[in-house]
Every structure is written in structure tokens, then in C-alpha cells.
C-alpha positions in Angstrom: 74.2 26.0 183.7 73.1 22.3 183.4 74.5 19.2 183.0 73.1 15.7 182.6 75.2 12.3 182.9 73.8 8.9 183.0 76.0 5.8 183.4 75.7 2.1 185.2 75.8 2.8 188.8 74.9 0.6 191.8 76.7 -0.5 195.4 80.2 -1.2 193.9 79.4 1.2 190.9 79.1 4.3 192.7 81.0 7.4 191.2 82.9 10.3 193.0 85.9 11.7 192.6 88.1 12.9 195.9 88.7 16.0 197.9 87.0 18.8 195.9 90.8 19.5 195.0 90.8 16.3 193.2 93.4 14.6 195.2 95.4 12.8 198.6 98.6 11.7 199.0 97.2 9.1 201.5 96.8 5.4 200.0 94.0 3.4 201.7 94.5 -0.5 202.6 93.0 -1.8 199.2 95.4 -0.2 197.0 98.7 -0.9 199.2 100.1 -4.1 197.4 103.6 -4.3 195.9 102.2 -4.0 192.5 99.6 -1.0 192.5 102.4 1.3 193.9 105.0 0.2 191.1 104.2 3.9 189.4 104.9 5.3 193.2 108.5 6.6 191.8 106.8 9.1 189.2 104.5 10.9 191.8 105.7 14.3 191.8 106.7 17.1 189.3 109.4 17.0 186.4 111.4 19.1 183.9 111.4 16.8 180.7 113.6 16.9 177.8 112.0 15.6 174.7 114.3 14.1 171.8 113.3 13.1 169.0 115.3 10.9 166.4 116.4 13.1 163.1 116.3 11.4 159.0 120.0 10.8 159.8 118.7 8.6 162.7 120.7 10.9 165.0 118.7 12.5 168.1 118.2 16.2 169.2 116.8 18.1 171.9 113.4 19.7 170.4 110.9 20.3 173.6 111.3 21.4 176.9 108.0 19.8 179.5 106.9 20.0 183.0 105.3 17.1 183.7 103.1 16.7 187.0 102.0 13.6 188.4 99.1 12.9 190.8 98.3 9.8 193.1 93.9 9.9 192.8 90.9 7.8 194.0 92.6 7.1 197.0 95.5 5.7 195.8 94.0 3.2 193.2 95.1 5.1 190.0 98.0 7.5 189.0 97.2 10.8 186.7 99.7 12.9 184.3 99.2 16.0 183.3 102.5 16.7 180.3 102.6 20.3 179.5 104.6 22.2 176.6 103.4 24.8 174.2 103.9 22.5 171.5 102.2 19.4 173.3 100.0 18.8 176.1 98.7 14.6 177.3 97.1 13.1 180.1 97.3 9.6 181.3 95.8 7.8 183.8 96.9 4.3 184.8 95.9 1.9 187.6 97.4 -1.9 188.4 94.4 -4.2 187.2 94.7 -7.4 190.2 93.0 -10.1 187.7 94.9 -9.5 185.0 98.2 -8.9 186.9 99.0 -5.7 184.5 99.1 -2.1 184.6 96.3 -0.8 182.1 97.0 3.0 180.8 94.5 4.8 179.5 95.8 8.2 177.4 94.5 11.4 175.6 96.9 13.9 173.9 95.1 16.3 172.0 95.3 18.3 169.2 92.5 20.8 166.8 92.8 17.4 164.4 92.1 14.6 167.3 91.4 14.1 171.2 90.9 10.5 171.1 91.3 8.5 174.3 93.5 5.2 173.5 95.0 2.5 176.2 97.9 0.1 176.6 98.6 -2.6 178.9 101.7 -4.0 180.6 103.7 -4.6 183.5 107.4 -4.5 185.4 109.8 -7.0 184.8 113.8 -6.2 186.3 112.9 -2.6 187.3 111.7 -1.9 183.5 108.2 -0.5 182.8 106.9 -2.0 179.3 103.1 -1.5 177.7 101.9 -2.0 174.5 99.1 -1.7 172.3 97.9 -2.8 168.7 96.2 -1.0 166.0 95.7 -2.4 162.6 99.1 -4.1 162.2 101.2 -1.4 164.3 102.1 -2.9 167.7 103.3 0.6 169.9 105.2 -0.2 173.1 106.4 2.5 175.6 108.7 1.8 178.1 110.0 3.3 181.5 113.9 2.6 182.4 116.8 3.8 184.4 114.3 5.3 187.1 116.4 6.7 190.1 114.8 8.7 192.7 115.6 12.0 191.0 115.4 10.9 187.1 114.4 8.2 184.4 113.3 8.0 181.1 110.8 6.8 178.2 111.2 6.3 175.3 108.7 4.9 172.6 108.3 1.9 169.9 106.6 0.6 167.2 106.2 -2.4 164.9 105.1 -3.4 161.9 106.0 -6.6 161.4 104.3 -8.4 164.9 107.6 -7.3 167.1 110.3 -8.8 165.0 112.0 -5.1 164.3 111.1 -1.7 166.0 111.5 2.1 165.2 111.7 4.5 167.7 110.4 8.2 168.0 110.7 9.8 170.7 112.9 9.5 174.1 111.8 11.6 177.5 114.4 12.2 179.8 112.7 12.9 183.4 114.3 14.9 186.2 112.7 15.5 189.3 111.7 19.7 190.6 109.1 18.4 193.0 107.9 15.6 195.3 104.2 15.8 195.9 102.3 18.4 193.7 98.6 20.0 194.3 96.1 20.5 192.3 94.6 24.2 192.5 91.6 25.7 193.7 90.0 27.1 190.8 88.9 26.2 187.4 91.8 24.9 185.7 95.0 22.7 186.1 98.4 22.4 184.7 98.3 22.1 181.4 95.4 24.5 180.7 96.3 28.0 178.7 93.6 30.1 176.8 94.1 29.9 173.0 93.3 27.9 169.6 94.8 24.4 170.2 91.4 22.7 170.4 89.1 25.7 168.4 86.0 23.6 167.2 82.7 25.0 169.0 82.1 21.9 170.8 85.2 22.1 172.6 84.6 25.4 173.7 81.3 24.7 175.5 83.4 21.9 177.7 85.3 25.1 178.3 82.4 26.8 180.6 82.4 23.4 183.0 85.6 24.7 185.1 84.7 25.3 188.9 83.6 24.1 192.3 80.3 22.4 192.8 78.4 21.3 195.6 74.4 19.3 195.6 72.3 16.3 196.3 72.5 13.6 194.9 69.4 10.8 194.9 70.8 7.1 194.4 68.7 4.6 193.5 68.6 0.7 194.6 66.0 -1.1 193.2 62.7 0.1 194.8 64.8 1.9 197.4 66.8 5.8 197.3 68.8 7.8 199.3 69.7 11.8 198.8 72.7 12.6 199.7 75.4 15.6 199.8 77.8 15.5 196.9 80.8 17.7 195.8 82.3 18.3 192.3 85.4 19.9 191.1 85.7 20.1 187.1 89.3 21.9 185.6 90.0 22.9 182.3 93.5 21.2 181.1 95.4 20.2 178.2 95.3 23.8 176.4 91.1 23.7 176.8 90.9 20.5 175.0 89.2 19.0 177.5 87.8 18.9 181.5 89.0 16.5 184.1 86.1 16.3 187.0 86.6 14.6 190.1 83.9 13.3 192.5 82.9 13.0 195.9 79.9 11.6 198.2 79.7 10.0 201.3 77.1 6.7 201.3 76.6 3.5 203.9 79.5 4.7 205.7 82.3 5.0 202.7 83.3 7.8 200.5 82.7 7.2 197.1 85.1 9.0 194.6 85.1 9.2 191.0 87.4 10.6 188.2 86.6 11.7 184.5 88.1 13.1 181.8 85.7 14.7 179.1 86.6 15.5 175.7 85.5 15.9 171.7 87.5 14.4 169.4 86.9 16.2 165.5 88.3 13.2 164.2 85.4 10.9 164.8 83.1 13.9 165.2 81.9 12.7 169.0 82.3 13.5 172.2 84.7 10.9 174.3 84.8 10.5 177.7 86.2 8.0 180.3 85.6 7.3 183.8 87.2 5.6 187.1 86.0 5.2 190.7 87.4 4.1 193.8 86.0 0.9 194.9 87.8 -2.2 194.2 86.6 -4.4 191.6 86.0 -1.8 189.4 87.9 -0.3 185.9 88.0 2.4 183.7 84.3 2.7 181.3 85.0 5.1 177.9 81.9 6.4 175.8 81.0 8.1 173.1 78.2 10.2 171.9 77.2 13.1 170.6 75.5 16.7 171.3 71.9 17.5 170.5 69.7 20.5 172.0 72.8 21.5 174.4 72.6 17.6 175.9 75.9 15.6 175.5 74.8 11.6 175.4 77.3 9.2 175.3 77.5 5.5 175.5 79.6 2.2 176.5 80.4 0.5 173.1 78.7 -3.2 173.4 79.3 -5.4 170.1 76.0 -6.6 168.4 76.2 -10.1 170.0 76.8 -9.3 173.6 74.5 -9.1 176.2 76.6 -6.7 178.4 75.7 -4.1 180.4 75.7 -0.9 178.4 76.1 2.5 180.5 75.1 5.9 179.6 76.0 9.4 180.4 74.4 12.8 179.5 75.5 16.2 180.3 73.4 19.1 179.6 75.5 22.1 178.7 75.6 25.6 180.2 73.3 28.2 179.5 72.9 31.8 180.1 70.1 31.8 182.3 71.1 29.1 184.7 74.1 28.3 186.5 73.8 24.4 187.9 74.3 21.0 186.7 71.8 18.2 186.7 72.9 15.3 186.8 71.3 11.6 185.6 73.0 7.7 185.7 70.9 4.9 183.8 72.1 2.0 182.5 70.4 -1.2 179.9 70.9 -4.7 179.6 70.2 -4.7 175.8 66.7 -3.3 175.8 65.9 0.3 174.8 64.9 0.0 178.6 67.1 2.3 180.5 66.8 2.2 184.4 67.8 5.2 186.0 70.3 4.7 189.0 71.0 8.2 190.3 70.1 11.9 189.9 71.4 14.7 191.0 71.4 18.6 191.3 74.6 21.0 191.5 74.9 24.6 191.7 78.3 26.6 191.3 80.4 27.1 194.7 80.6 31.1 194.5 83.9 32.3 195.6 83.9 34.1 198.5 87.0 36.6 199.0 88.5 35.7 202.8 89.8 38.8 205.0 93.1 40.2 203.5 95.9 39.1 205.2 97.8 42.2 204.5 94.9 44.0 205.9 95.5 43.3 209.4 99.5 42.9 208.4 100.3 39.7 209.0 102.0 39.2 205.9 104.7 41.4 203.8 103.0 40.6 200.4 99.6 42.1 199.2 99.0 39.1 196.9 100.1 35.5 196.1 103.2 35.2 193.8 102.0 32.4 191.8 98.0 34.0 190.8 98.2 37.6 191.4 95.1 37.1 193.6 94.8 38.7 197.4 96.5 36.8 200.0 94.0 35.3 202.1 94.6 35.0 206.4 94.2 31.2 206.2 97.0 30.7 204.2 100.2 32.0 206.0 103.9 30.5 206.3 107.0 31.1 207.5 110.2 32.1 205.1 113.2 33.6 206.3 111.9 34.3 209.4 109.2 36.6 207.8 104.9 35.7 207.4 104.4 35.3 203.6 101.2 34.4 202.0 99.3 32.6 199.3 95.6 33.2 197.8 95.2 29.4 198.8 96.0 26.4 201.4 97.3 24.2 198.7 99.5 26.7 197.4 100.9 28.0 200.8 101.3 23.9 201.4 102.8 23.0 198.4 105.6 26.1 199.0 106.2 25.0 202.5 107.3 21.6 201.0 109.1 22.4 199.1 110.7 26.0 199.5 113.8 24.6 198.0 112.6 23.7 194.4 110.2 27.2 194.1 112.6 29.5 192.7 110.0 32.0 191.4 108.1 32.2 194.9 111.9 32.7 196.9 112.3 35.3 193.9 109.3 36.8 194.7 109.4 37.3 198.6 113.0 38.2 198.5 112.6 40.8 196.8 110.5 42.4 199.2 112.3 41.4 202.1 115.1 43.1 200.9 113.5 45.8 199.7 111.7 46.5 204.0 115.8 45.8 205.2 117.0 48.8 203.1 
């Protein structure tokens, strides 16, 4: 498999996304102010109920959600992953320092459209408010009543520049977890196999999902420097599209990048956006198209600006090989595109660890949550017998949070019970 990206990067440009699980709950220095941890209270995992207002402009109860929600890149920016079989979305947000407001950027996909669209906003008295214009429609969405165990959202819009406001939809949050994990594997929450997002050119995105590991080669003007890089790319929202995080370590910092990748059959072009951890920077979004298995996209730079325009390509799987190259150009307004990184991946083969059970050191054969063997490096402690996981993450996240996993308790009682009789 190959891929090919190019984009803008130099010193402060740098991509990579964190841990090859995507993710840490520890917040570096740059990102502790008062306002870039203002999302801090929705880190964790939810039951949602989703109303939704009726022609008698009454409201009922119509989907149930679990919602998950990730601090990434260090700290810097918060993702969502929503999940119910009639909707899936994904958000990611991060508190911009010059403009003093929280910019969110969104995608929530469907077989007719997986566009990416933002809002901006802020806090005021404890309330969440962000809002964005299309045409004449101002749409605002606001967070209220938070409490360390619920709150709620609800949406607005406006036709008439703010003056009156309908409403849709209202989200009432309440908390099942405090610090989820994303997996080891190839998708996330939100992913399930089936036809939300059918068009061909979804489905090759599809074939992305997995652990990578290469070199990179990062160019500085006349100078480069090769250097170890990791990639983890899940399939999420229903296989509408991949989120990729990742990571490299260069003059002494670890540079992290996220990216969501998408096609969107309304505009007939692949979208994708992308965020890294150094300060200074934002979120870029492109859009492009496929040709000859190569996904190009661009930065969008109006016919009057001279602004940097940035580039990705990714090269799509084939049969034959199984890795991922990877480019990074960018262009001042020429045709002139200077490449600033290149880079080789090949596929992390999993490699089945010693069975736990094997040398009985735990009662269950395989982990409740995938079915998969239980591996030795991934044992706990639960009423007062060694249970275990296929994973780390999910043996950590259980240990957590024994109290709010109902299905794994379900699932180890029943054989404890079963050895006592």
C-alpha cells in the first residue's frame, strides 16, 4: 500500500500526531491557560439523549448516543467522536490565543455529504456559545448547565441576522466515564461496517486503518534530516472517513499531528483537515481529488492572495504493496512547489503476545470487549481474581473505571461464579 501527502511544512510547521494510540491525558505548559482548558469538563465518555422539537413545537426523545471525548496534540485541541446508528460526527476544537475564541471545526457524515464546516466562539457566565454563517443562515450551538456529571446543547439558527431563532435539536449529556482510550487496532468509536458512506471512493479510505512505523526525511532549505516516525490511522464515523495521528521526534521535541480524511459526494472531492502541536499554529482544510490511485488536495487561496498554499497527496493502497509514502510541498503562488518532507511507512504487523491463560495467570481465555486472546502484559486485579484484556489500554481503561463497565464486571463474574460452584 502507498500513500502520498504533501502540505506546507517547516520548523513550526512540522506534523505528527501523538502516541501511536493517538492520545495523553497529560497537558504540556503551552496549552495550560485558563482558557484552552474551558472544554476540560467534556473530556470523558457520555450517554446522550437526543430531542428533537415535533410540528406542534413540543420535544421528544428520538436518539440514544455515546459520545467520547479525547484531550490530543498534547493538550492543545479536544476531539469528539458522537456515535448512534442513526448519526455519527466528529469535532475537533482548540482555544485560538490571538483571536481570544474557541474555533470548532466539525464533520458529520452521511452517503449524501461528509463536508468539514467550523464555528467560532467563546465562554461568557459558564455558557459555551459558537456560531457560524452560511448564505443568510447564522447557526449557533451552545453548551449550558454543565455540572461535573451532566450538561447540555442544544442548537440555533437565524434567518433574519439574529433577531429571532428556531431551534432543532437539544443534547442532554450524562457522564459513564472520565478518561476514555483510544484502541489498538484499526478503528475507533464510531466505526461499524455497512453502507452509510457506500461511494467507491470512500471505501478505499477504508483500507488506511492500522499501525505504521518509517523514516521520514525533512527538508530545510539546502539542509535534511531522516528521522523515525510513527502513524496510527482508524476508521470512524460508520467508514466515512479516517482519523490519523502523528508522531516524530526532531531538534529535541516531539512533533505531533492530527487529521481527519474524508470524501464528501456532495462536492465530488476529497476533504481533509489537519492540526499539529506547536503553538502558533491552526487547523489547514483541503480539497482535491483522486487520479491514478493518488489523492491531491489543496489549501483554498482566493485569486488575489499571495498566501502560502499547502498541498497534500496520498497514494492509495494496492494489492501488491503494503506501505505508505509520504510527500509535503508547498507554493507561494507559482506552479513551483518545494518539497519539505518525504517519507516511507510500512504496516506494523501484529504480533500475537504469549497467552495469558496459557501459563494461567488469568481466569478468562480472551478479552471481554474484542473476543481476542488475552495477552500476559495486560493483567488486573477484580475481586480478588487476575482478569485480562487483549490490550494495555483496555486493561487501563477497566482498571479506572471498574465501576462504570458493567459489560466487562458481567463478563468476569460470570466466571468467577461459575470456578466458586
Amino acid at each position: 500500500m502507498k500513500i502520498r501527502i504533501a502540505f506546507f511544512v517547516v520548523a513550526t510547521f512540522l506534523f505528527g500526531g501523538s502516541a501511536l494510540q493517538g492520545q495523553s491525558h497529560e497537558i504540556l505548559d503551552a496549552w495550560k491557560s485558563t482558557e484552552a482548558r474551558q472544554f476540560d469538563f467534556w473530556i470523558g465518555k457520555w450517554d446522550v439523549n437526543l430531542r428533537m422539537i415535533q410540528k406542534d413545537l413540543t420535544w421528544k426523545d428520538s436518539v440514544k448516543a455515546k459520545v467520547e471525548i479525547y484531550p490530543i496534540l498534547d493538550g492543545k485541541a479536544i476531539l469528539e467522536l458522537w456515535d448512534s446508528k442513526p448519526i455519527k460526527g466528529f469535532s475537533l476544537r482548540y482555544f485560538d490565543p490571538g483571536e481570544k475564541k474557541w474555533i470548532l471545526y466539525l464533520n458529520w457524515p452521511n452517503r449524501y455529504n461528509s463536508s468539514i464546516g467550523s464555528l467560532k466562539g467563546e465562554f461568557r457566565h459558564g455558557r459555551g456559545e459558537f456560531f457560524s454563517k452560511s448564505n443568510r443562515v447564522i447557526s449557533r450551538y451552545s453548551f449550558c448547565d454543565i455540572t461535573p456529571t451532566s450538561l447540555r446543547w442544544d442548537d440555533a439558527f437565524s434567518n433574519d441576522g439574529g433577531k429571532t431563532w428556531r431551534n432543532n435539536w437539544i443534547m442532554e449529556f450524562t457522564r459513564t466515564g472520565k478518561k476514555p482510550v483510544l484502541p489498538i487496532g484499526d478503528h475507533a468509536h464510531t466505526y461499524a461496517p455497512g453502507t452509510r458512506c457506500p461511494s467507491k471512493q470512500t471505501k478505499v479510505l477504508e483500507s488506511l486503518g492500522g499501525q505504521w512505523k518509517g523514516k521520514l526525511t525533512v527538508y530545510n532549505g539546502e539542509k535534511k534530516q531522516q528521522v523515525d516516525a510513527k502513524l496510527q490511522i482508524y476508521k470512524v464515523l460508520g467508514g466515512c472517513s479516517v482519523i490519523r495521528f502523528l508522531e516524530f521526534e526532531l531538534g529535541g521535541k516531539t512533533h505531533r499531528e492530527f487529521g481527519l480524511l474524508t470524501y464528501n459526494p456532495a462536492g465530488s472531492r476529497y476533504e481533509e483537515m489537519r492540526m499539529d502541536n506547536q503553538t502558533g499554529t491552526g487547523v489547514d482544510v483541503l480539497r482535491g481529488k483522486i487520479k491514478d490511485g493518488i489523492v491531491s488536495l489543496k489549501t483554498s487561496v482566493k485569486k488575489d492572495q499571495k498566501a502560502l498554499q499547502k498541498q497534500h497527496q496520498w497514494t492509495l493502497p494496492t494489492k501488491d504493496k503494503d506501505t505508505i509514502e509520504l510527500t509535503v510541498s508547498s507554493s507561494s503562488g507559482s506552479a513551483d512547489w518545494k518539497q519539505q518532507v518525504a517519507g516511507t511507512f510500512a504496516r506494523v504487523k501484529s504480533k500475537t503476545s504469549a497467552k495469558a491463560t496459557d501459563k494461567k495467570l488469568a481466569i478468562n481465555a480472551v478479552c471481554p470487549r474484542s473476543g481476542k486472546p488475552v495477552v500476559e502484559n495486560s493483567l488486573t486485579k477484580y475481586r480478588g481474581q487476575t482478569v485480562g484484556f487483549c490490550n494495555q489500554h483496555c486493561r487501563d481503561d477497566f482498571a479506572a473505571n471498574v465501576a462504570d463497565r458493567p459489560n466487562d464486571r458481567k463478563f468476569f463474574d460470570k466466571i468467577i461464579d461459575r470456578k466458586k460452584k
